[in-house]
N, C-alpha and C positions, 0 to 999 in steps of 0.2 A: 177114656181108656180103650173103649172097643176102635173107637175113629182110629186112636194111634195104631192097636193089630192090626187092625186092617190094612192101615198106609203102608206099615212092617210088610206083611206076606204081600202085597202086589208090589213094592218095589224087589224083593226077593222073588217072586214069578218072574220079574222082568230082567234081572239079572240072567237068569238063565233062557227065557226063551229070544231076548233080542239078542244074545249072539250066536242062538241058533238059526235064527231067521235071517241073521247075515251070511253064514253058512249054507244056508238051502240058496239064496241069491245066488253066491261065489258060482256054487256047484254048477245052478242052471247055464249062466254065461258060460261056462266052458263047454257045460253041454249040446247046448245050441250056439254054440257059436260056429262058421263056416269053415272053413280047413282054407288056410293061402295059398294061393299058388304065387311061387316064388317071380315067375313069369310075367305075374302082374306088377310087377315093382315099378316104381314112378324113374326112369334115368333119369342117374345125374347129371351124365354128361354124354354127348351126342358126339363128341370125336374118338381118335383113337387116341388114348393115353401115352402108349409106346410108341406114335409118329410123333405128339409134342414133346416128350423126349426126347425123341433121336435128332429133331429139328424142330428145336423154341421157335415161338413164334407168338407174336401181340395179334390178338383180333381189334381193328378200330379204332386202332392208337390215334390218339388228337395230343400237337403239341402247340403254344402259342408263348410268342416273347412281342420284345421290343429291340429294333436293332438300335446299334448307337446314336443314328440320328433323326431316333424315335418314329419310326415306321414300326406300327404295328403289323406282328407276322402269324398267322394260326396256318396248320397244317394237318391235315386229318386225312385217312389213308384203311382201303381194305383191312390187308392185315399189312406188318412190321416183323423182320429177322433181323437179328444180329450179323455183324459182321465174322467175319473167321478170326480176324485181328482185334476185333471189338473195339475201333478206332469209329466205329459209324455201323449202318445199318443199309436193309435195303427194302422197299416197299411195292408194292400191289396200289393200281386205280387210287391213285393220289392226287388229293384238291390243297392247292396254296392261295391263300389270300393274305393280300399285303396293302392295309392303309397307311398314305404319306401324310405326314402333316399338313399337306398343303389341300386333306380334303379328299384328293383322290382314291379309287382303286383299283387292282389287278389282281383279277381273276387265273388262277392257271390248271389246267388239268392235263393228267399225262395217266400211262399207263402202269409206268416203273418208273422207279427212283433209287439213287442210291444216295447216302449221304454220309460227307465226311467231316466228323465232329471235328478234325483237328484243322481244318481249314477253314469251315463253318462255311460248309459249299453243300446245294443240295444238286447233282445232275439228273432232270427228266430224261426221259426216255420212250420210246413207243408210240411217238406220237403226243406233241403237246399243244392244247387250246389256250390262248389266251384273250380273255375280255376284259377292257378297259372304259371305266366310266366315263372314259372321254368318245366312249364309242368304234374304238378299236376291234378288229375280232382278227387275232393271228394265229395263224396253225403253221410249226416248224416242228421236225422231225426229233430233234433237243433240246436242250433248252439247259444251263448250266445260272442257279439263283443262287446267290449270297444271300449267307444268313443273320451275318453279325454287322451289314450294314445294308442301304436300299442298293440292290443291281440285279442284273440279270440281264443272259447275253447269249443267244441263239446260237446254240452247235451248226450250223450252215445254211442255206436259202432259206427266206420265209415269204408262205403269201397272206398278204393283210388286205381289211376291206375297213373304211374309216368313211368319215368326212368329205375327203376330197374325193375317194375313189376306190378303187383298186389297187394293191403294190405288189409289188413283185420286190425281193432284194437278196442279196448274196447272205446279208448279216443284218441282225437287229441288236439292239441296246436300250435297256432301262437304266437312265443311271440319273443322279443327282445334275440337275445344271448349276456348272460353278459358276455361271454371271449373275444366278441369282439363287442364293442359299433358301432352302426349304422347297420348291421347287424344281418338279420332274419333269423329264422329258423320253418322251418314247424316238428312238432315234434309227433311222433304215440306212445303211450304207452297202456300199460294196453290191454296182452295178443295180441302179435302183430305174426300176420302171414303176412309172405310175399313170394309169387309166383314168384320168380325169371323167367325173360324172357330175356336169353343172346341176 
């Protein structure tokens, strides 16, 4: 019977001092605790809120398909705006890469782009690079690439360094060769010089 009092008043002590000793805790943490400065807050975001409103805009946009005669397309770009008509968009420091089935690929880089969803046309601009795993390296001032099947076709002069040489030409073309389906050809026309280097 003493064991059982006993057990009684210390659980009844504890009743009342452990939630006074949660109490004296509570207390101290606020008392010691440091004052914030508002100052130090972690941002969340490092642009200005009210420019991406007034002018939307994708940081990094990456898109990637398959045209109809299954050339794979991926396209990744600084940033991406909308158009005014929201028929297409228009892009910053943009990379296009296009594998054919036949194996190959090309490389393209430009500065600006614009692109039109309803024609499924992307226009470079600024300045565009082209490298080809056949060893091609072209730079032409634009460049105008199909998206919904393999082509691409230089807005005016380009000069290329390949294989043979040097070239020099008014116009270039990537487009499908029809004498042999699956099969591409890089194509110079329109007053072509070329610098042969055995």
């Amino acid at each position: 019977m003493a064991a059982y009092d006993r057990h009684t008043r210390v659980v009844g002590w504890l009743k009342v001092a452990l939630p006074l000793l949660a109490l004296v805790i509570l207390s101290t943490l606020f008392l010691v605790s440091r004052t914030i400065d508002p100052m130090d807050a972690i941002p969340y975001a490092e642009v200005d809120v009210a420019d991406r409103i007034r002018e939307p805009r994708m940081t990094a946009p990456a898109y990637s398909g398959v045209t109809s005669d299954g050339a794979a397309v991926s396209l990744t770009a600084s940033e991406a705006r909308p158009a005014d008509d929201a028929s297409g968009a228009s892009a910053k420091a943009i990379r296009a890469d296009i594998a054919t089935p036949d194996g190959a690929t090309t490389q393209f880089r430009a500065e600006t782009a614009d692109l039109d969803a309803t024609a499924h046309r992307l226009t470079l601009g600024g300045g565009v690079q082209i490298e080809t795993s056949t060893g091609y390296r072209v730079q032409a001032k634009g460049l105008t690439l199909a998206l919904d099947r393999t082509g691409a076709q230089s807005d005016g002069a380009v000069q290329a360094e390949g294989p043979p040489g040097t070239i020099s030409a008014g116009a270039m073309e990537i487009r499908q060769d029809p004498g042999t389906p699956g099969t591409y050809v890089l194509l110079f026309n329109n007053r072509v010089t070329l610098i042969y280097q055995p």
